[in-house]
N, C-alpha and C positions, 0 to 999 in steps of 0.2 A: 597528313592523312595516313592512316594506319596501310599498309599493304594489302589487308582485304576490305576489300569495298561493297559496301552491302547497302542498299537501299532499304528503305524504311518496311517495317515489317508486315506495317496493312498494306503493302503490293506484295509479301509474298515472294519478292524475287533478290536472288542474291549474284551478285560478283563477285566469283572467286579469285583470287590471284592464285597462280599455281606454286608460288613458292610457301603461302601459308599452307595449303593444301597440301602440301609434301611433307613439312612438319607435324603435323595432323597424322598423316600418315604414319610417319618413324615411330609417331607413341607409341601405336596399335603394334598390339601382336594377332588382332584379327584383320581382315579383308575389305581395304577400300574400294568400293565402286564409284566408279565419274560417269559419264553417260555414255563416253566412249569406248568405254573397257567392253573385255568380252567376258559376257555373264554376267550383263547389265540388268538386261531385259528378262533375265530367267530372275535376277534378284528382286527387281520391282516387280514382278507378278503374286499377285491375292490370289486367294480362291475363287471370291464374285468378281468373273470377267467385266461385268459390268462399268465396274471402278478401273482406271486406266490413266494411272497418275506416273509423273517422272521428274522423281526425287534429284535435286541436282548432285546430291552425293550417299550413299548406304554403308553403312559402316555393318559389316557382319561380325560382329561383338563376341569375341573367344570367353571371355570372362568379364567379371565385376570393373577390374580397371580400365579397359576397354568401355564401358558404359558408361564409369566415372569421366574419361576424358572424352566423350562423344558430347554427354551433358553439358561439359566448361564449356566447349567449343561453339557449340551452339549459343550459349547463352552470352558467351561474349562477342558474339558476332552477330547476335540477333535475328538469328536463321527459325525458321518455322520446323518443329519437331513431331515427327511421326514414328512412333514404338511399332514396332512386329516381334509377334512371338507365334502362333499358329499361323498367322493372317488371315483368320478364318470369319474375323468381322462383316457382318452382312453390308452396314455400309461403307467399308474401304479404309476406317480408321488408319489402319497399318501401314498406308502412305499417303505421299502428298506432294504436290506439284513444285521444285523448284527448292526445294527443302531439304535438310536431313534425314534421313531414315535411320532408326536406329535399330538394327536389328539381331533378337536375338533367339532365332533357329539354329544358332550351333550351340549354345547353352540348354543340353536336352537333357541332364545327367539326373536320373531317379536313384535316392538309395535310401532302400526301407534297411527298419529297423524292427524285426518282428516280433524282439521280445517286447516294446514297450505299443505295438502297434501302432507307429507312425513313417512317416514318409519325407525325406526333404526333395524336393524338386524345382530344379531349376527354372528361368521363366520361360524358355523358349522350349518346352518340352511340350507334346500332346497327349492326348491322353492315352494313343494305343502304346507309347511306352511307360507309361502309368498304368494301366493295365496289365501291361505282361510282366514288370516286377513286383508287382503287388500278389498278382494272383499265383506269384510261385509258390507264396507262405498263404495264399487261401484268404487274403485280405483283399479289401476295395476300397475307393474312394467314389461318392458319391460324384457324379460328373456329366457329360451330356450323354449321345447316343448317336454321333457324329467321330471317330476315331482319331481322325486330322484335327480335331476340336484344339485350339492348343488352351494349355493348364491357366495362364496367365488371365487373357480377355477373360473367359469364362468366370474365373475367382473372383475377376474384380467386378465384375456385373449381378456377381449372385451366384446364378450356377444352377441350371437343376437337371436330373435326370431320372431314370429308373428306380434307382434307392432311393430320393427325395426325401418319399413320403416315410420310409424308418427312421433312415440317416439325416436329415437335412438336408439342406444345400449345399453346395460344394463350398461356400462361403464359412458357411455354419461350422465348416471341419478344420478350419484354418484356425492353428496354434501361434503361428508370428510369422512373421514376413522379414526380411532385407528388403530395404527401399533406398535408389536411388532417389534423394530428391532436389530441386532445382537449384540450388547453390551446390549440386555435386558433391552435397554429404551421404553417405551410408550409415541409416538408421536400421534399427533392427526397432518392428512396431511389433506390439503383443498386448496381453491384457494387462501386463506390469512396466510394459516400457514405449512409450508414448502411446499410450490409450486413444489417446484421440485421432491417430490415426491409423489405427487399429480398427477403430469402430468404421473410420472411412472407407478403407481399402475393399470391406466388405461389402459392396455391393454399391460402391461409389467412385471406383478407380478413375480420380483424376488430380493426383498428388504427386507421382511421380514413377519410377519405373521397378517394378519388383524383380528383381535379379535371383530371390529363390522363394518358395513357400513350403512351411512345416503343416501337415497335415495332420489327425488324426484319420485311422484307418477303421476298418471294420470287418469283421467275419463274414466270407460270403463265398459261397458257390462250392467248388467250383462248377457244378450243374445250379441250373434255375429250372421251373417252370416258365416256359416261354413261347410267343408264335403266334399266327393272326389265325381268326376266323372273317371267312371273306363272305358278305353276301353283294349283291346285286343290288345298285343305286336304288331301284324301284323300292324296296324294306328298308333303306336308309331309314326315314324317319321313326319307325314304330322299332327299330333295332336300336337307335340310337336312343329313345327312352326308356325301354331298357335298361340298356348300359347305363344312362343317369343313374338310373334307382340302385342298380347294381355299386357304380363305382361310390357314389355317395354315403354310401354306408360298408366299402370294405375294409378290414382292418389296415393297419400300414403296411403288413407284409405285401400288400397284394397293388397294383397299379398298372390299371387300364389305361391304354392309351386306344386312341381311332383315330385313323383317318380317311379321309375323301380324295379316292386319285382314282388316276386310269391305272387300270392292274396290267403291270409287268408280264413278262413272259417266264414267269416261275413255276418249277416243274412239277407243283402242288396243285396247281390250277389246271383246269383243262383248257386246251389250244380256246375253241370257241369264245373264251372268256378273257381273254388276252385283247388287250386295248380296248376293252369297254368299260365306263366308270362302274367303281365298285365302294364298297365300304369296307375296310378293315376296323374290327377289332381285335386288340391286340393285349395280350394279359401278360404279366410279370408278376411271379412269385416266387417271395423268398423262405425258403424252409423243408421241409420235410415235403418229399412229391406228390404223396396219398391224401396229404392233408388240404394240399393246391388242387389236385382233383377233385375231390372232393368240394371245398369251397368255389371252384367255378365251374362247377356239373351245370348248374342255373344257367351260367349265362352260355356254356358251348352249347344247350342244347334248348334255345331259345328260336325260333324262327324256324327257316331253310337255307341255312349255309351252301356256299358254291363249296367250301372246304374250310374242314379245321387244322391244323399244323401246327396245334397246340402240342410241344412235348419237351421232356427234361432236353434243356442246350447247355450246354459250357457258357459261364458268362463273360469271359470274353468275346463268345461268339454274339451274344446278341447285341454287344458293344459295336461291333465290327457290322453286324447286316446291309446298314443305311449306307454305309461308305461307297457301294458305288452308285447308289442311286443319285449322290450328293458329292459325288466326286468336282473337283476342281477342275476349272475350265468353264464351265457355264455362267447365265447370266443370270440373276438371281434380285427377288425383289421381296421383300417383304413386308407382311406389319403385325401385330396381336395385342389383343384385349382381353384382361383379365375376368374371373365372371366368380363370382361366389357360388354359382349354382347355372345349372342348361334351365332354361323354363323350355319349354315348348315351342314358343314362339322361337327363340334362337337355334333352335334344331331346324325348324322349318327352313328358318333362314340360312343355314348350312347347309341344309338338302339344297337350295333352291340355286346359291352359288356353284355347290358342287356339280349342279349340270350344265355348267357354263366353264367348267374348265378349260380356261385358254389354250392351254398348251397339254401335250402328252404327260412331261413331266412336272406341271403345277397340280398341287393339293391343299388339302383343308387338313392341316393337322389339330387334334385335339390332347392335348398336355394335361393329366392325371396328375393332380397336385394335393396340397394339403399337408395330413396328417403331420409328422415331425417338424415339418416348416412351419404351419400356426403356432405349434409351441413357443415361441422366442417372440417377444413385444416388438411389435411396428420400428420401433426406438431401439431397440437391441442391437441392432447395426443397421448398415446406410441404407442397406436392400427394406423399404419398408413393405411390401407387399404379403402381409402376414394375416390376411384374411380368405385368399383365394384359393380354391377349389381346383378350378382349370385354368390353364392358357390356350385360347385359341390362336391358330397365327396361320391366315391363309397366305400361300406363298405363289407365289411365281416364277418359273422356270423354264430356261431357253436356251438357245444358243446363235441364232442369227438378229443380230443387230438390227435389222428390218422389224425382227414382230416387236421389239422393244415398246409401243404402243399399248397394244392387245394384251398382257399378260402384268404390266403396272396400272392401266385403269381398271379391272377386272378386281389386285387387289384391293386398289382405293375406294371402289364400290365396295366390294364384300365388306371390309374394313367398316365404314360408314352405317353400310344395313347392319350392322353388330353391336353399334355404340348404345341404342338405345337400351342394349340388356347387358351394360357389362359395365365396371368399377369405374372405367372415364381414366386408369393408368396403367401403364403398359410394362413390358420386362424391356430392362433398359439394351439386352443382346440382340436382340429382334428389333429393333429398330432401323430402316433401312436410312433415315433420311440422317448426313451426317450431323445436324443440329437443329435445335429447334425445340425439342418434347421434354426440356427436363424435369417440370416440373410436374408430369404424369410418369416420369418413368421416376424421379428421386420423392414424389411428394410430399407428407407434413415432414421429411427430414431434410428437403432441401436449406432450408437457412441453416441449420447445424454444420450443412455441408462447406456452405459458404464461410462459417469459421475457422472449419479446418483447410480448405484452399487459402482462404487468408493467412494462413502460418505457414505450412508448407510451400503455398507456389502462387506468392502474390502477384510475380508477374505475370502471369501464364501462361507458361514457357510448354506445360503440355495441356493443349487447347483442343488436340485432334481428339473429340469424345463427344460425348451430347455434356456439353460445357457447364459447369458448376462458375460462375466469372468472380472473381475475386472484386470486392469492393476496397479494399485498401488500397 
């Protein structure tokens, strides 16, 4: 019998013998963790408190070889394997009970290139330091709107955010990858060098683990047009169509986002209107500022606003706003459904959730999509969602394990009262449940998908995803 002793891998549990484990060790020039080290428990922590897993070993991976012999090690001992790189996955991807963790939060290295306007970035980086070297040369990368967001999950799920609708998707900017993949080879995938899993990585990541991503960049900011206009729950519905007719026909520079929460204690708002549900509308424009006022004169000065806080920001800064509303440590549940278009009826149905908000900090966000992302065929890469307009994604948020009830049925309701007006598939990030939806979240490209995990990772060896399952 080999010296480590590992039980079969549908239990999930392994025995280590500490002398193999110490050899494991010596390879690494980054940082093992066992369950009894100190700064165990700071390294198996996510973002969604919710998820509360313990990894029987975390390897914090300094570099590519460090990854390469985490990957051997695993595979040849049969151990269950969970990647981190932001660990900002809503449902908990980033670890796993009794398993591996591979971790790569100290691989954060950004370096643009500004004459050719691109970016190489490591896997374990987020996006606020992708932001702050980008934006020294006045460049972006499409990306979320969450800071901590890391570059990795994000890329391989798709990606969208504020530029979206110019830029594409964060997926859509990707020029090649470094991919570890399960025999512990380093592939470099691109549109000339394994294509096929090229096409995967982009909005299908379940091949293997990306150690760096080449991006292209774009011109942008460093001021936006940006910032909500806030009115009062009661105008939600006739504000929110509106906005429809507004957002559905604005050019790509321009993307409206809304959402349905209890309004914060912001010092734009007056006291009295602090923790009572509200509506935000929220605009982002890129371009010249006269031209942005101009273009959304209509919608600031539609209704009776509690307040507008529309004006030129830094775009870093509006990268950065969300981050402590969605700071780390809470408990966090989500779902979203894609919609070609709000009818009416589904506004109603968003008013009618949004006054049911469980918790202080659960909302109803609405995701301004389209324009640049339709351009690219369903088929163009893994991400097929190439007809949709918005994502809706009611969420729920908390932080006492008691209401854990109250703010996950609330969104499985809203969820439900939605289906009947929306595409029937979802954005594969937003997804809370660890498995189950793939084939609403990868749809008519799922079987493509299943040819490229049949080559890259037949056994598979990385399973912690909304699973693509290899048939060979």
């Amino acid at each position: 019998m080999s010296n480590l002793e590992v039980k079969t891998r549908t239990d999930e549990t392994a025995i280590l013998q500490n002398q193999d484990i110490k050899a494991f060790e010596e390879r690494l020039r980054g940082k093992l963790f066992r369950s009894q080290d100190e700064g165990y428990d700071q390294a198996r922590a996510i973002w969604n408190a919710m998820v509360d897993k313990r990894p029987a070993l975390i390897v914090r991976c300094s570099g590519v070889a460090d990854v390469v012999e985490s990957v051997n090690f695993a595979r040849k001992n049969n151990l269950l394997v969970s990647v981190r790189g932001g660990g900002h996955n809503i449902s908990g991807s980033a670890t796993c009970d009794k398993g591996l963790m591979i971790d790569l939060s100290a691989m954060r290295a950004v370096h643009v290139d500004p004459g050719s306007q691109t970016a190489r970035v490591q896997g374990g980086a987020t996006f606020a330091e992708v932001d702050h070297e980008t934006q020294a040369f006045g460049l972006a990368l499409p990306n979320g709107v969450i800071s901590t967001t890391g570059v990795g999950g994000l890329t391989l799920g798709g990606g969208f955010g504020r530029l979206s609708r110019k830029y594409g998707l964060t997926a859509d900017n990707l020029i090649s990858a470094n991919v570890i993949t399960a025999d512990g080879k380093l592939v470099t995938a691109s549109a000339k060098e394994n294509p096929d899993l090229f096409w995967g990585i982009r909005g299908g990541g379940n091949f293997g683990i990306v150690t760096s991503f080449e991006f292209k960049l774009h011109n942008v900011g460093p001021g936006v047009l940006f910032g909500p206009i806030v009115y009062p729950l009661k105008d939600a519905a006739e504000v929110l169509r509106n906005y429809r007719d507004f957002a559905d026909n604005a050019p790509r520079e321009c993307a409206v986002w809304a959402d349905l929460l209890t309004a914060p204690p912001l010092p734009f708002l007056p006291e009295a209107v602090h923790g009572t549900k509200v509506l935000f509308i929220v605009p982002f424009y890129l371009g010249d500022t006269k031209d942005g006022e101009e273009l959304l004169r209509p919608l600031r000065r539609y209704g009776n606003p509690i307040a507008d806080a529309v004006a030129e920001t830094p775009y870093v800064t509006t990268q950065r706003i969300l981050d402590d509303l969605y700071a780390s440590g809470s408990r966090n549940y989500w779902k979203s459904h894609n919609f070609t278009g709000l009818s009416d009826e589904a506004i109603d149905t968003l008013v009618e959730y949004a006054g049911k908000l469980p918790t202080p900090q659960s909302d109803i966000l609405i995701f301004h999509l389209g324009g640049a992302i339709n351009h690219v065929p369903p088929d163009g890469t893994a991400y097929p969602h190439r007809d949709l307009l918005y994502v809706v994604a009611p969420g729920g948020r908390w932080d006492d394990p008691a209401q854990d009830d109250a703010p996950v049925t609330w969104v499985r309701e809203c969820y439900e009262a939605l289906t009947v007006h929306a595409t029937g598939q979802s954005y594969v990030n937003f997804i809370s449940e660890s498995t189950g939806r793939e084939k609403e979240a990868f749809g008519t490209n799922y079987d493509r998908l299943v040819d490229v995990k049949n080559k890259y990772d037949p056994t598979n060896l990385f399973r912690l995803n909304q699973n693509i399952t290899p048939t060979v």
